[in-house]
N, C-alpha and C positions, 0 to 999 in steps of 0.2 A: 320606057322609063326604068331605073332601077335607085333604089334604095340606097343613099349617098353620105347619109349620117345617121350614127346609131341614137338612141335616149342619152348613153350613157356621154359620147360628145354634146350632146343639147347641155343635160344639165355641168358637163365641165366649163362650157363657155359660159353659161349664166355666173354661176358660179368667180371665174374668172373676172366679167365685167362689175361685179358687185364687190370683188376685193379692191379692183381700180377703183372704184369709187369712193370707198370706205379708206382708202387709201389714202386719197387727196383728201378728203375730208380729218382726216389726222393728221396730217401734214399741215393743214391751212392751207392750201395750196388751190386758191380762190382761183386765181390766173387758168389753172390747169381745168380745173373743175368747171370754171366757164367755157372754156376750148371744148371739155368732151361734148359737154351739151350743146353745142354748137354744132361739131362734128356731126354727133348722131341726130340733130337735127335735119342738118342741113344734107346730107347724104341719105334717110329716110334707111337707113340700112336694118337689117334684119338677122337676126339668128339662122341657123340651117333650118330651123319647123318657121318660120315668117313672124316671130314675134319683134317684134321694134326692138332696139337697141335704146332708143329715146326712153321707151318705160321700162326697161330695166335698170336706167337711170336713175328715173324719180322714183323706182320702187326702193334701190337704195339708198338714197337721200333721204324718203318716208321715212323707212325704218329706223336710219338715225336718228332723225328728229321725233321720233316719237317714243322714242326713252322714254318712261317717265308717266308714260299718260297710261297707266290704268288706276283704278280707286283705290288699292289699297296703298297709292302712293300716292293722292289726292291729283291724281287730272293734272299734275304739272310738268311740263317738257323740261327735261332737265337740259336740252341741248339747245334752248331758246338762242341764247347769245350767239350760237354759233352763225345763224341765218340772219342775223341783225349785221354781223361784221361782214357777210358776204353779199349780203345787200349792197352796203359802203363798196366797198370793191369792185362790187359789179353793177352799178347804179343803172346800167342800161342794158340786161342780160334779165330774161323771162325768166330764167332757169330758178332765183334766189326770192321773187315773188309767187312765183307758182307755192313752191315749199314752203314757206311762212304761209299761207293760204291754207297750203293741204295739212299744216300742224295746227291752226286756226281749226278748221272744220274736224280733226279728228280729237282734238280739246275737247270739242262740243260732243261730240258722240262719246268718248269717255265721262264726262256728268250724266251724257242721259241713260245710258248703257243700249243695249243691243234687242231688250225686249220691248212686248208691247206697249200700247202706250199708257194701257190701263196700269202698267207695273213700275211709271217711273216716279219717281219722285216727286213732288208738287217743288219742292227746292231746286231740282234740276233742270226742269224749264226753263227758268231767266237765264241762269249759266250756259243752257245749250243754245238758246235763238241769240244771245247776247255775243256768243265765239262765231257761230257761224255767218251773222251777221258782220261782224267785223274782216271775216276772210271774206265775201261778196263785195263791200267797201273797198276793200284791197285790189282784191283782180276786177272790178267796176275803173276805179279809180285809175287802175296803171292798166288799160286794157290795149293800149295802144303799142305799147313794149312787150307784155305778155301772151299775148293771144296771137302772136307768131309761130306760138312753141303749142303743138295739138292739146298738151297735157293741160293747156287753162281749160277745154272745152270738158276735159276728165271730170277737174274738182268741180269744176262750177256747179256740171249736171249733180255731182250728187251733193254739192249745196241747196239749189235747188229745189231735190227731196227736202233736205231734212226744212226747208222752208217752208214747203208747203206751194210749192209755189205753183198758178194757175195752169192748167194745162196749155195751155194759148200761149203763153210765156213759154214755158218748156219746150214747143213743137219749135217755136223761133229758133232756141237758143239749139238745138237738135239740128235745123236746117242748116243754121251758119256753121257749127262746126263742118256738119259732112261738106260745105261746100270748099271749105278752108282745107280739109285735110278729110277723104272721105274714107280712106282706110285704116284710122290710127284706134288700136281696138279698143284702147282701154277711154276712148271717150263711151262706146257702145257698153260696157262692161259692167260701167258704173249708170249709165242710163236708162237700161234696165229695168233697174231697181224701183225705177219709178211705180214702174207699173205692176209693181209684182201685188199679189191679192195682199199679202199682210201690208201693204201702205197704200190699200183702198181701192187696187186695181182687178187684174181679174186675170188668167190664162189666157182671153181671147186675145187681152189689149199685150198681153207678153208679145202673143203671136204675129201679131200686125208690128210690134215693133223689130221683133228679129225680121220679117221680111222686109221692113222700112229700110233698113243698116244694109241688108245682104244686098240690095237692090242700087242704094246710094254708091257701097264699094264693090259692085258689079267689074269694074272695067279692069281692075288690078287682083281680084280677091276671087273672080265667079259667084258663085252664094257662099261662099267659107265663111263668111262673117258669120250664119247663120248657126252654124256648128260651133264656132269658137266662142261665141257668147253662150249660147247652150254648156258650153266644158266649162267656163269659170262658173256658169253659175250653181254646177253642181254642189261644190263644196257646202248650200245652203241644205244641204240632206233632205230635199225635198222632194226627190222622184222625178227632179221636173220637164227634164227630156221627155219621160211617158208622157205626163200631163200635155206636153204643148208640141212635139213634134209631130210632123206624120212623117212615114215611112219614104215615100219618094221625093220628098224633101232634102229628108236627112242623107239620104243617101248622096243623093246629089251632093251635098254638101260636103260630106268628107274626101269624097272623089276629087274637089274641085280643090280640095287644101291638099291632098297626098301627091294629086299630080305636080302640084307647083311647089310643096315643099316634104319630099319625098327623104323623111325622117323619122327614125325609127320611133320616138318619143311619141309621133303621132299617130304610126301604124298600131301601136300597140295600146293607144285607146281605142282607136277606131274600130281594132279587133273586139277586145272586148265589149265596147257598146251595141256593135252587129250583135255578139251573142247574146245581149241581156234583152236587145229587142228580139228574141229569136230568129235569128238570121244569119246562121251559120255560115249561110252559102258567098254572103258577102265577105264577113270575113274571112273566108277560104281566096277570094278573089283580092283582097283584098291585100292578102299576104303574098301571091300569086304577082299582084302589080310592082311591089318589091323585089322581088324575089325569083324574075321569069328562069332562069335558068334552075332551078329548085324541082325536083320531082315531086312526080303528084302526092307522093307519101310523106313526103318530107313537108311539104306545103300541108298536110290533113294532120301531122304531128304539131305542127303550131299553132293549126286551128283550133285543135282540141287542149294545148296548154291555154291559149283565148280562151276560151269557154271555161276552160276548170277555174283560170282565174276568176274571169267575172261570178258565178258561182260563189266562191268562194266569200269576193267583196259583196253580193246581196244578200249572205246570210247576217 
């Protein structure tokens, strides 16, 4: 194998499909905007590191629609109307129910805010069980049109959380999606969360869930799911690779995403997380599998920019 896209392509095509989309969405341009999600749908297609095309969709779609919703502009989507007209238009397209759904549930998480629960509001409660309740009605309701498109399996799980809802229920709604779609990551991403200790769970139940997902998208993914749910959930600045990975796990895991989507964007986490687990030798190897025609010095100059970075980002 060798090394076939750099970071800086990843983030230009992201980038790219999020101005289309932001695009049609100015435009009004409902017709078009139901085609892409269709497109990316229905072709399962992928970025050069394997991220779906379909959630970079609804990632900008969210964005739009969630104008509006933080508190010091009281919780209201200023871009409501938009998803109401695209509804109309597209009356039998998942793509404009999913979104009213995920502006629904992210409504609710703007009253209640992001902390614990000891820190919310006694006011905020009815307004958050009240919105997220009303997105579960929704994609409940039109499940038959929507749950075509993986992204219903996304919002629901973390409707779900924010319900409370029984773990027996949850493991259901977890089965059906992987059976429907068992590689689409950002159902895992968001499911998660379920079990993370601040919403009652624990590190071990993390751990059984990332092997539950790597295991379901086995046939297409190897264990990579295992690793790519582990990278989003860093952003939670909670250490949590150390806390819940082990070592030939993980390893395995990023081998199993570099070889099948041999991009630089992901070599050069994978570099630095080798280093911060100290394990240099991998990301030496690791730069090596990119890189085969690369002298040994040249290969030990990148491992040691790896390392000086991660360093850096742990202080």
């Amino acid at each position: 194998m060798r090394e076939v896209a750099s970071a800086e392509d990843e983030i230009a095509y992201r980038a790219s499909v999020d101005t289309k989309v932001k695009g049609l969405i100015a435009a009004n341009d409902f017709q078009a905007l139901t085609a892409l999600e269709e497109t990316y749908r229905a072709s399962r297609s992928r970025t050069s590191s394997g991220y779906w095309n379909l959630g970079l969709f609804h990632a900008g779609v969210d964005s739009f629609l969630g104008e509006g919703l933080t508190a010091e502009k009281g919780c209201v989507p200023l871009n409501a109307d938009f998803v109401a007209r695209w509804k109309t238009a597209s009356p039998n397209s998942p793509a404009p129910i999913i979104a009213e759904a995920e502006m629904l549930n992210a409504q609710g998480w703007c009253y209640r805010g992001s902390g614990f629960a000891e820190a919310v509001a006694p006011e905020a409660w009815p307004k958050f069980r009240e919105r997220l309740q009303s997105a579960y009605e929704l994609l409940e309701t039109n499940k038959k049109i929507a749950s075509v498109n993986p992204e219903y399996y996304a919002v629901l799980a973390s409707i779900y959380r924010g319900l409370s809802a029984p773990e027996d229920k949850f493991k259901n709604l977890m089965d059906e999606a992987a059976k429907r779609e068992p590689a689409y990551f950002r159902t895992y991403f968001n499911a998660v969360w379920y079990y993370m200790p601040q919403w009652g769970g624990s590190w071990g139940e993390v751990d059984r869930f990332l092997r539950f997902a790597a295991k379901k998208s086995e046939k297409t993914e190897g264990s990579g799911v295992y690793i790519r749910i582990l990278w989003n959930l860093e952003a939670c600045n909670c250490d949590i690779i150390k806390e819940v990975a082990d070592w030939p796990t993980l390893q395995a895991s990023m081998r199993d995403v570099y070889q099948r989507y041999p991009n630089g964007r992901i070599r050069e986490y994978f570099m630095k997380l080798s280093c911060k687990m100290d394990k240099p030798q991998e990301a030496f190897e690791l730069a090596q599998m990119g890189f085969p025609e690369k002298r040994r010095d040249e290969l030990n100059s990148m491992t040691m920019q790896a390392c000086s970075e991660a360093m850096a980002e742990a202080k």
